[in-house]
N, C-alpha and C positions, 0 to 999 in steps of 0.2 A: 628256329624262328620261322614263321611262315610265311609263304610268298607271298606280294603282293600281286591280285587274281583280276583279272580283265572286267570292266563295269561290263552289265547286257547291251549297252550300248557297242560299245567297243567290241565286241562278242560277234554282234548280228555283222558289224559292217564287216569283219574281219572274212566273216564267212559267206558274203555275199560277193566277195571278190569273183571273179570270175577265173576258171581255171581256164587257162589256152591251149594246155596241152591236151585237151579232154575234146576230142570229136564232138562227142552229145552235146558241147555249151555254145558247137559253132565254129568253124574253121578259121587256120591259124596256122603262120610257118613254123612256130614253136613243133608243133605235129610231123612238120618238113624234117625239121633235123632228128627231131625223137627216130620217127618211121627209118630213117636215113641209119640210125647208129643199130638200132635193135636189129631190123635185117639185112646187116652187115652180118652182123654176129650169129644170125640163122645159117645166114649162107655157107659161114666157114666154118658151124660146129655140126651145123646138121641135126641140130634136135630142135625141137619145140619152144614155144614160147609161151608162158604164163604171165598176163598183164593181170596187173593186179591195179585195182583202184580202189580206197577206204576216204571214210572220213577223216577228214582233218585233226577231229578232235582224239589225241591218242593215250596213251598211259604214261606216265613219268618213265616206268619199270622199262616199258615198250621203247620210249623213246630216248633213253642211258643205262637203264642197270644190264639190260639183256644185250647191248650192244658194247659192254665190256669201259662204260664210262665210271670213273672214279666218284666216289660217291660227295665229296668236295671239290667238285673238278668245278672249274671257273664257268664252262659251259653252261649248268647248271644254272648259271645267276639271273635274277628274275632283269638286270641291267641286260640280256639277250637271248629270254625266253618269256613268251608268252603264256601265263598259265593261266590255266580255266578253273581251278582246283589246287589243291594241296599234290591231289593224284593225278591230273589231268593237265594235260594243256595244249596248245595249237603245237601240230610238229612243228620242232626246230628242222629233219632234214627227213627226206624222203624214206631214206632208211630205215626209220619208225616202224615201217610196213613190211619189213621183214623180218623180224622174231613172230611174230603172228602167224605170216603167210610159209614160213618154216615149219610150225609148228600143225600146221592142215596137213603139210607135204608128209608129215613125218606117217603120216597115217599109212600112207602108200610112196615110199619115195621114188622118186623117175630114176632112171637112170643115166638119164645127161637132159637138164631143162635150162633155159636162158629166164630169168627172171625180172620183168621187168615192170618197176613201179615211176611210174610218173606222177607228179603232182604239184599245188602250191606249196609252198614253204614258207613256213611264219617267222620274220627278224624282229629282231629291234636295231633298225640300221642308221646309218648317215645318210644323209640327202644329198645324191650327187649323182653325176652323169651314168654312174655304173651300176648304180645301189638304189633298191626299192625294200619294203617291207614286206611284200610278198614274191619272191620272186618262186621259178621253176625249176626244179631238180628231175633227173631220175638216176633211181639206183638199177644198176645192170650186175645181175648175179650169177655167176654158172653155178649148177649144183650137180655133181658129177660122182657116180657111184663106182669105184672098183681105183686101177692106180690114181695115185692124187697126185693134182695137180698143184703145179710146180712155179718158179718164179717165168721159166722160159714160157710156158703158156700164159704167165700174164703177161708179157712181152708183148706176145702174139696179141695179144687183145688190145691190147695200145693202142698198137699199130694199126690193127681193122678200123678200129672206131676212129682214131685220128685220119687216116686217108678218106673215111668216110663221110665224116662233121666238119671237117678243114683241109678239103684237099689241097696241096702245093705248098700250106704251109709248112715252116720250120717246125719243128715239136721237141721238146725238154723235156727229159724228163728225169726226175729227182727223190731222191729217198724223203721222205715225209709219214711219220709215223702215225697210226690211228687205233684206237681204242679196240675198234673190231676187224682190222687185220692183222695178219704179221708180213714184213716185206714192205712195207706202204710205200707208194709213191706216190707224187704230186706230176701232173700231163697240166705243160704250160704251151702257148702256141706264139711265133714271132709275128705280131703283125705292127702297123703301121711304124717299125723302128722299134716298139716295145713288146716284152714278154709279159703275156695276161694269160691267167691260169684259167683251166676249163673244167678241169676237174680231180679226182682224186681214185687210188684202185688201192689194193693188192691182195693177197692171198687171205681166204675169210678164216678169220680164226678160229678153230679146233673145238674152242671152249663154245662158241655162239652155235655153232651146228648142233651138236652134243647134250647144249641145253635148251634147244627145239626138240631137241627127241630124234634126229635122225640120225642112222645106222655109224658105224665106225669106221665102216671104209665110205664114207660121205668127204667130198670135200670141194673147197668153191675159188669162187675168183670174184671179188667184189670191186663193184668202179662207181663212182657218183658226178654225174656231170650237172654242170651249172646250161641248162637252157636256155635261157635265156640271152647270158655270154656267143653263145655256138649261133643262134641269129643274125645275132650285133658284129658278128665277125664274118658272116655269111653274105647279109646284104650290105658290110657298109655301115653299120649306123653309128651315131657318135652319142644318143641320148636312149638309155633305155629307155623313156617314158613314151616314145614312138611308136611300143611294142601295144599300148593300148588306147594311143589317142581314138578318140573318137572323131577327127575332121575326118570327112569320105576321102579327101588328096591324100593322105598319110594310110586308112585304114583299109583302102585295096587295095593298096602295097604291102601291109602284111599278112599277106594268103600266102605269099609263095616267097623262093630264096631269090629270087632276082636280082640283081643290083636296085639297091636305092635311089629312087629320082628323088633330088632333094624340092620338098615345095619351099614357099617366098618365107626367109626366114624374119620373125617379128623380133626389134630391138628386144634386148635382156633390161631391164630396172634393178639397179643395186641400190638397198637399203641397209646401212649398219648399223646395229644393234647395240647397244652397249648394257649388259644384264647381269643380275645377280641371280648364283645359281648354289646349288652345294657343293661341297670340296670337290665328292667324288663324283660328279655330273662329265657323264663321257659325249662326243659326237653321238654315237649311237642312241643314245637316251633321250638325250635331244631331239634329232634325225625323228624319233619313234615319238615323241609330245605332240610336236609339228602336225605328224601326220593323222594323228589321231585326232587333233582338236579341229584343224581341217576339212577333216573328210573330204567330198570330193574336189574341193578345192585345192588338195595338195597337189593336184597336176600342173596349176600353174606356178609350182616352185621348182626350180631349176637344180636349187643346190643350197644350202645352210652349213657355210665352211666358218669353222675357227679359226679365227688370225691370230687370237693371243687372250692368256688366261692370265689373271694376277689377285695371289691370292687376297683375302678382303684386309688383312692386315697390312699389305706393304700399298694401301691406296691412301691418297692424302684424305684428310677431314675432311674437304669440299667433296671427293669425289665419292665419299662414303656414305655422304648425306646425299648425294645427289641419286643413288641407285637405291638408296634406304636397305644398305648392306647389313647384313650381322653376323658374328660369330657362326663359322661351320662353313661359311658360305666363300664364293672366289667369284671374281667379276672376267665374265668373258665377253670378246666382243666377237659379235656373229657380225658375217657379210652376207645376206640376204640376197641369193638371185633370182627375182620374177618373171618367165618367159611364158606365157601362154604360147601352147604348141600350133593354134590353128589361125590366132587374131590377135591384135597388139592391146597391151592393157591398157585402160584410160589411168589417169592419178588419182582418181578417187576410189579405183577397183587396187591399184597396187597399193595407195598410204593403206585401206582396209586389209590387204595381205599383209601387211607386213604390221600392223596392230594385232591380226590373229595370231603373228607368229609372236611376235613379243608377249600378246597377254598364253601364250602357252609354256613359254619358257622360265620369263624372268619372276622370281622369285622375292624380291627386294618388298618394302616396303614402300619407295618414292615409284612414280611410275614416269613414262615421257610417249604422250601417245601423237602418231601425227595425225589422224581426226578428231581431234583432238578429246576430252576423258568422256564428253556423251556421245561420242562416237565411238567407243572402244567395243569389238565387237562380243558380245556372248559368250561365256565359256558353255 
């Protein structure tokens, strides 16, 4: 069955995002912890480093089959992938960029290289303090010709990078299995009383080398860290959306890892929602409507949480006429949080947010607008 594929709308804005970790687009602490972890990893292996930067737009093959993903595997699903194509689509994770950049190396392979791809990365996410639709990845690779490397050398590579991107913190770390290692673990870090994950490693597997084309005594040590995360725990922050407000009091604060001065924070506006949607309509799909029908207006939504799902058939007659519910469909109720980052919303900018968000989701027949139906905004 064929995915459903990105309007050019959606397309253009997707790729006009701005990447941070990318020097050429303009400087960014994102660049702070990047520089921070990669040469770490210079210093203590002592070979070279290969940055590699591609477009966004990658191959299905490139971005699952050549990274050892199941050809049914849930990842796959167009509910948290963006495809541009049947063949194509925005990466889901940094990693994309290397069966590719494997397969140049295989021409001439190094003898000990650090591999390192930065970039955005395409979700279909939930809307919340921690979560965006593009956020930043890089994958960190060693590719190392003659003994192979082992679980004890990814040890060591933890360890660098974690005293590197989070020093003093606590660090976890946990078996967590992945399509293109063997050995996998999950690198989680203790902060404010909780454990929040930063990234993922372990030894690259055998078969992914192999079918780049390089040599036999080839072997690697692969890690993926979340960016964006390694900031938000570096300066302090409590709202990923910080990372690209545009007010100048928030945006010359993210040049560098300094502690965070917090500026005057403006009240939050909660609006709930009450809508008809499909059975199988997740946060994430939501989270991903939101943001698209938006555009740059989704900065001033804070967070779009489920309080509670029920299916269309156990809601009374009144309440079924009231959403213009039907068959397939479950009634959820969203809690709408409105926070502009730099200024406080008036009620005629928030009832209009929260019309955009409702005419993106709810699905129903009946509608309930608060500008009321000739003020319901544009899809």
């Amino acid at each position: 069955m064929p995915h459903p594929v990105l309007t050019p709308g959606a397309l253009a804005r997707a790729l006009a995002v701005r990447d941070l970790s990318d020097p050429a687009q303009g400087p960014h602490a994102i660049q702070r912890v990047l520089g921070a972890a990669a040469n770490a990893l210079v210093a203590a292996w002592g070979c070279p480093a290969i940055v590699e930067r591609a477009s966004p737009i990658v191959s299905v093959a490139d971005n699952y089959d050549r990274l050892g993903y199941p050809a049914g595997g849930a990842a796959r699903d167009a509910r948290h992938t963006r495809y541009v194509s049947e063949t194509h689509l925005l990466r889901s994770q940094t990693s994309a960029m290397i069966p590719p950049l494997l397969r140049r190396l295989a021409a001439d392979p190094p003898r000990d290289a650090l591999l390192v791809c930065p970039g955005v990365v395409y979700r279909r996410d939930a809307i919340d303090r921690l979560h965006v639709g593009e956020p930043h990845q890089v994958d960190l690779w060693r590719i190392r010709r003659g003994p192979p490397l082992r679980v004890a050398d990814l040890a060591e590579m933890i360890a660098c990078v974690a005293g590197a991107v989070a020093p003093g913190l606590t660090v976890s770390v946990t078996s967590s299995p992945h399509p293109y290692t063997r050995e996998g673990r999950q690198i989680d870090v203790r902060i404010r009383g909780a454990w929040l994950e930063i990234g993922e490693c372990g030894l690259a597997a055998p078969e992914v080398l192999a079918a780049a084309g390089l040599p036999a005594d080839a072997s690697g040590l692969a890690m993926g860290l979340g960016l964006d995360r390694l900031v938000m725990i570096a300066k302090g922050l409590d709202d990923i959306r910080l990372l690209r407000a545009e007010d100048p009091r928030i945006a010359s604060q993210m040049l560098d890892l300094a502690p965070w001065r917090p500026v005057s924070r403006h009240p939050p506006v909660r609006r709930d929602l009450s809508v008809a949607v499909k059975d199988d309509a997740t946060a994430e799909a939501l989270g991903d409507r939101v943001r698209e029908a938006l555009g740059d207006r989704a900065a001033d939504v804070e967070a779009v949480e489920v309080l509670s799902e029920t299916p269309a058939g156990a809601l009374s007659a009144a309440a079924r006429a009231r959403l213009g519910i039907s068959a397939g469909q479950k009634n959820v109720l969203l809690r709408v949080v409105l926070r502009a980052l730099g200024r406080t919303l008036t009620d005629p900018e928030a009832n209009a947010l929260r019309d955009a968000v409702y005419a993106a989701v709810h699905e129903g027949a009946a509608h309930e607008w608060a500008a009321g139906a000739a003020g319901a905004p544009a899809r």
